[in-house]
N, C-alpha and C positions, 0 to 999 in steps of 0.2 A: 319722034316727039309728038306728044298729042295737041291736036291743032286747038286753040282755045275761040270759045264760041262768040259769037260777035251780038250785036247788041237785040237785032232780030231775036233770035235766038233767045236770049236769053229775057224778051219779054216773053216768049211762046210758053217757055218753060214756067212764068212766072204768074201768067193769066188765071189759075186754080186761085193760088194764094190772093192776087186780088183782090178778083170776086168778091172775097169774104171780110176785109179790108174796112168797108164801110160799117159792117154792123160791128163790126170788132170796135172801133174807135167810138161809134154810138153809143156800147156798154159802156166804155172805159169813162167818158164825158157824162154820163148818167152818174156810176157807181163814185166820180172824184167828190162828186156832189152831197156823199150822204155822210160822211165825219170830214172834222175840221184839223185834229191831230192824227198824223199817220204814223206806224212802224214801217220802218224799209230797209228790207233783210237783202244784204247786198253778198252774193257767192259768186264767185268767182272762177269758173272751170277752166283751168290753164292747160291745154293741149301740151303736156311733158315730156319735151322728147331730149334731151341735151347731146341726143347723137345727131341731131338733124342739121344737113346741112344738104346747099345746092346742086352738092357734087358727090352724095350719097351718105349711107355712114359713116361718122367721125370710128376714131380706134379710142379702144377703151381708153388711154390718156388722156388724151384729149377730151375726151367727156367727161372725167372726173376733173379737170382742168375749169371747165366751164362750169361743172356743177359747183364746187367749192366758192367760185367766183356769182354765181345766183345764186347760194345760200348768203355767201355774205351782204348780200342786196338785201335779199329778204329778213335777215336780220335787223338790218337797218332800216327799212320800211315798216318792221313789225314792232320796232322799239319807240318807234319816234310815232308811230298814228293808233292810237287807240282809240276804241269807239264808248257809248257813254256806259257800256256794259262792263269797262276793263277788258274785252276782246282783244285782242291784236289784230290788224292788217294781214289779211292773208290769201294763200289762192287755195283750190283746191288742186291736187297735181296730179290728174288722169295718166298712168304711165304705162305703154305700150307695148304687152301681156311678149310680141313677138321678140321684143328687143331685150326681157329680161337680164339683169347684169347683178350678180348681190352685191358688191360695193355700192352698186348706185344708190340701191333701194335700202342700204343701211343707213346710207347719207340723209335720203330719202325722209325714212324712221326716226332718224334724230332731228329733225326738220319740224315730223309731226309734232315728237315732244316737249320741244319749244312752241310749240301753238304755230310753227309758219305754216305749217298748211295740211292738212290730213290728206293720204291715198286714196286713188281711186283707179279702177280699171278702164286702160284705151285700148283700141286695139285697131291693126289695119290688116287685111284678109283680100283676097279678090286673084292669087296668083294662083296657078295649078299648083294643086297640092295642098292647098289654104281655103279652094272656094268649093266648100262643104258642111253638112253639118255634123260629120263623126269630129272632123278639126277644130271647129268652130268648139264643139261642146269640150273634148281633151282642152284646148286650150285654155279656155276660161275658168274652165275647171281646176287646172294645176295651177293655172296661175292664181286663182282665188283661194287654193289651201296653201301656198306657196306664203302670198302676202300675209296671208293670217296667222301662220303655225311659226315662220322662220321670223317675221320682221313686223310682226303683233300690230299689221294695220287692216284697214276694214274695220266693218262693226257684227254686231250681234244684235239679232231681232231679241229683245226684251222677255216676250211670251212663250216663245220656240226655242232658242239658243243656238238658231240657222245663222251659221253665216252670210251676210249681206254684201252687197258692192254699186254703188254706182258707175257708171258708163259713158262713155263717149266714144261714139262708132270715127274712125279713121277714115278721112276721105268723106266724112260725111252721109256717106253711104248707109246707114240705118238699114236694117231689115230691105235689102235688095229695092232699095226705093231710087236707084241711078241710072234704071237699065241697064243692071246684069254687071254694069260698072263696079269694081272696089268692093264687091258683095255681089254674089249668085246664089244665096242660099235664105229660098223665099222662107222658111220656119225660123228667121233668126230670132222674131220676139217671144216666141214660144221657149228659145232654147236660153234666154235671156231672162226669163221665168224660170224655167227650170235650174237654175245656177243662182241661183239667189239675187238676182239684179233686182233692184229694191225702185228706179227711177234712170232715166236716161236726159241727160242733158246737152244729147248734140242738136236741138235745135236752138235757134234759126238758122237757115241755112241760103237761105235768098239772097241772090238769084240765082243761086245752083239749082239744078233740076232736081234737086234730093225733097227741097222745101212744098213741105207737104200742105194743103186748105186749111188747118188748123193754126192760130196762131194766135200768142199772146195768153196762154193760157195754161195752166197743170192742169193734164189731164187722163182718163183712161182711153187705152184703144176700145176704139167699140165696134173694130172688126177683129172678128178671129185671127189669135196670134200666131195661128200656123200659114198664114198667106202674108204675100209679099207686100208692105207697105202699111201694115195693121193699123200704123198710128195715123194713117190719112184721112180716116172719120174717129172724133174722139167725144167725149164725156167728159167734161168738166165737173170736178170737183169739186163738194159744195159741202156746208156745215150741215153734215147728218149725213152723208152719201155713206152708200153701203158697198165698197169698193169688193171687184170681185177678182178684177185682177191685174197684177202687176209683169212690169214694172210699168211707174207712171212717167207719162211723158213732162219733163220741165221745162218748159219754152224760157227763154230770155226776150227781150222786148223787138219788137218788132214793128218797125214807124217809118215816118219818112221827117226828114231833115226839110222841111221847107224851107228855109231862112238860108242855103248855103249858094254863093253867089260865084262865077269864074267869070272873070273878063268883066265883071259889073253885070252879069247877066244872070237870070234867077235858074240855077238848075239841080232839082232837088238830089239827094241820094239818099239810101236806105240807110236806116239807124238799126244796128241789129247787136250792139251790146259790145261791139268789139275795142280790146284797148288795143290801141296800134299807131304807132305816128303820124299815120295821116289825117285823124280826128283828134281834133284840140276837144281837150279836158275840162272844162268849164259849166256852169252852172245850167246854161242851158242844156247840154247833154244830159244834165241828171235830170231834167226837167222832161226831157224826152224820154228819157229811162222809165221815169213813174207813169209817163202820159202812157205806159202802154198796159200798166194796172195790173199785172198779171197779179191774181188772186185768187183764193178758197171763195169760191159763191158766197155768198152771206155772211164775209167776213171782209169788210171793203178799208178797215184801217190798217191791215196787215199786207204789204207790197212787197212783195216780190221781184228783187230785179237781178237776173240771170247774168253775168256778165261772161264773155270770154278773151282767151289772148291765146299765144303760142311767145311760151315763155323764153321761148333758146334759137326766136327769132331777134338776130341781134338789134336790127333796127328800131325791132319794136319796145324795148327792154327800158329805157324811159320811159314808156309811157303806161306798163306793166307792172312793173315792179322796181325801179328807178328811181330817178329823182322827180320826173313830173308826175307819177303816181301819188309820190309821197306830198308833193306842195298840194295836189289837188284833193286828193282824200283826206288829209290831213286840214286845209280850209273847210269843207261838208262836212266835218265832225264840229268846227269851231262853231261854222254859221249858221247851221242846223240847231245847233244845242241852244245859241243865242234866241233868235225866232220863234224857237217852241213850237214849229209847225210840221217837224218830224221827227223823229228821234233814227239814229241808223243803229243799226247792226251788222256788224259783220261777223258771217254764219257759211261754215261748208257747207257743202253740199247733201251730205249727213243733216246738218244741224238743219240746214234750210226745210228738207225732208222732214223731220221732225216738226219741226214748226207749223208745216203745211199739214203735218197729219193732226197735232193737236187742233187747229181749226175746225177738221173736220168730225173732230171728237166731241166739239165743243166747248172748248175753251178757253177763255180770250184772256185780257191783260196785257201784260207785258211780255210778249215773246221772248224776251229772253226764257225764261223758267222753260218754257219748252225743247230746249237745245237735245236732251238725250229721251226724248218723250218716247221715242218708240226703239231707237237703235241708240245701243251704247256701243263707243269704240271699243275693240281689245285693246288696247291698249292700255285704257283705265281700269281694267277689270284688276287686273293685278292690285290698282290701289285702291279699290274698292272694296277688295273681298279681305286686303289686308286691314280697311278700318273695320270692318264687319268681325275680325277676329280679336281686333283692340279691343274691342266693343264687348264681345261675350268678354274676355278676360276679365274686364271692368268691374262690368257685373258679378263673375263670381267673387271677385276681392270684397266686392261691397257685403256683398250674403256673408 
């Protein structure tokens, strides 16, 4: 059993990321300052495992048991809270490339096409026989033309017609950033490029030792992505940036809780975007969500707030996608709209991506418009390419 680290520890582990902590909050407090009306594009990357449980993996039943039983949650969450775009409530569902199952993932698929939540690739790596990069690259690989070809999820780059994917490393472990932990294979962002990963959304990750000086921010590595840790100096994205390479890293919010009291006594804890039963849902959280401003440089009314959960952790399942998800997102769409002092959106992880690249494109308005700005699902292509043939039809009847 692996011994779990004690408080030492895990400030030693956490002293990089501090450091940086003060000028991080100094922007954030500058940039709230320069619009009065904000967008807050709220995505949500749900660690997807429905085989997960304490005592190893579930058997196929039983997982489709549980999955049918959080589709119908998420149905009910996504019918009852809209946002003021008509969006639905949704996650995105990062699913774990090694645990493949095609019932799941047709389940999965039908999920997408009710709008509860679009695919994404997870993955956990680090056993003999897994921690390498010939695996690392097969893996990703099949399982990226797997999702795309058999169960038409992922996107498609607009320009190229490359298949895309967003990510979320298992174990948190990113590009061999644990000490050799969960990941030994220092070229992962390289091989993460190479395979179309378009954007990576396992951070934050504090106060694990995975939690890289960067925070609070989308951005690029700006160390070479064949070395271990790439994204631990990075390049912030900004309106005009001339991005050279991907994938980019998505941070979620990254703060401290000042205001949280035990015994009557002031003792803070780290706000890092997680829905989970042991943080109440409430206005303040979302307040602390924005206070960490992750944004495109020069574009300060368009926010960013990363959020994550582990969907098929039962305890945590009210407060995910449940019923206290639903009373609380479901209130921030009410009192948000009332106020006028933000409008939300809710956007995968794709859509969020898009969003952040039209920023960088230059151009503003209403984020919504930018939802398929640079990747379009497959999944709509089918009904796309079928208006596109109404279309000619039209036309020649008209001639």
């Amino acid at each position: 059993m692996t011994q779990q680290p004690n408080n030492i520890t895990k400030l030693r582990w956490s002293l990089p990321w501090l450091s940086k902590y003060p000028a991080s909050r100094l922007r954030a407090l500058w940039e709230k300052t320069l619009f009065e009306k904000k967008h807050v594009i709220i995505t949500i990357a749900d660690h997807f495992e429905p085989g997960w449980s304490e005592n190893g993996i579930l058997g196929h039943t039983d997982q489709l048991r549980r999955l049918n039983e959080y589709h119908r949650m998420a149905r009910s969450i996504g019918n009852a809270v809209v946002d003021e775009d008509g969006t639905k409530f949704r996650h995105t569902n990062f699913y774990p490339a090694e645990q493949y199952d095609p019932e799941i993932l047709d389940i999965m698929a039908e999920m997408q096409a009710e709008g509860l939540g679009e695919v994404e690739v997870h993955l956990h790596h680090g056993d003999p026989g897994t921690d390498n990069e010939e695996y690392l690259r097969r893996e990703l690989s099949e399982f990226r033309d797997t999702l795309a070809e058999r169960h038409k999820c992922l996107s498609r780059d607009r320009d190229t017609g490359r298949v895309r994917y967003g990510f979320v490393h298992g174990n948190l472990a990113l590009d061999n950033s644990c000490d050799g932990l969960h990941c030994g294979v220092d070229n992962e962002m390289a091989i993460l490029a190479e395979t179309g990963c378009y954007a990576d959304f396992t951070m934050p990750s504090a106060p694990d030792r995975t939690q890289v000086p960067v925070l609070n921010q989308i951005y690029e590595c700006a160390l070479p992505l064949d070395m271990p840790a790439a994204h631990s100096k990075g390049i912030r994205i900004g309106v005009g940036s001339k991005i050279t390479k991907f994938p980019l890293i998505f941070s979620g919010p990254l703060v401290f809780n000042w205001r949280r009291r035990v015994k009557g006594m002031p003792l803070p804890r780290i706000e890092d975007g997680a829905l989970a039963s042991n943080q109440d849902l409430d206005m303040e959280r979302f307040r602390r969500w924005i206070s960490g401003n992750v944004t495109v440089a020069g574009k300060s009314d368009w926010i960013f707030v990363k959020l994550y959960c582990h969907g098929f952790f039962d305890h945590d399942q009210r407060a995910c996608i449940g019923e206290d998800a639903k009373r609380f997102f479901g209130d921030l769409i009410e009192t948000t709209a009332k106020d006028g002092q933000y409008k939300i959106h809710f956007a995968s992880t794709r859509e969020a991506f898009n969003i952040a690249m039209a920023a960088v494109d230059g151009l503003s308005g209403d984020p919504n418009r930018f939802r398929d700005h640079r990747l379009k699902a497959i999944m709509n292509e089918r009904s796309e390419s079928e208006l596109r043939k109404f279309a000619a039809q039209a036309n020649v009847e008209t001639v």
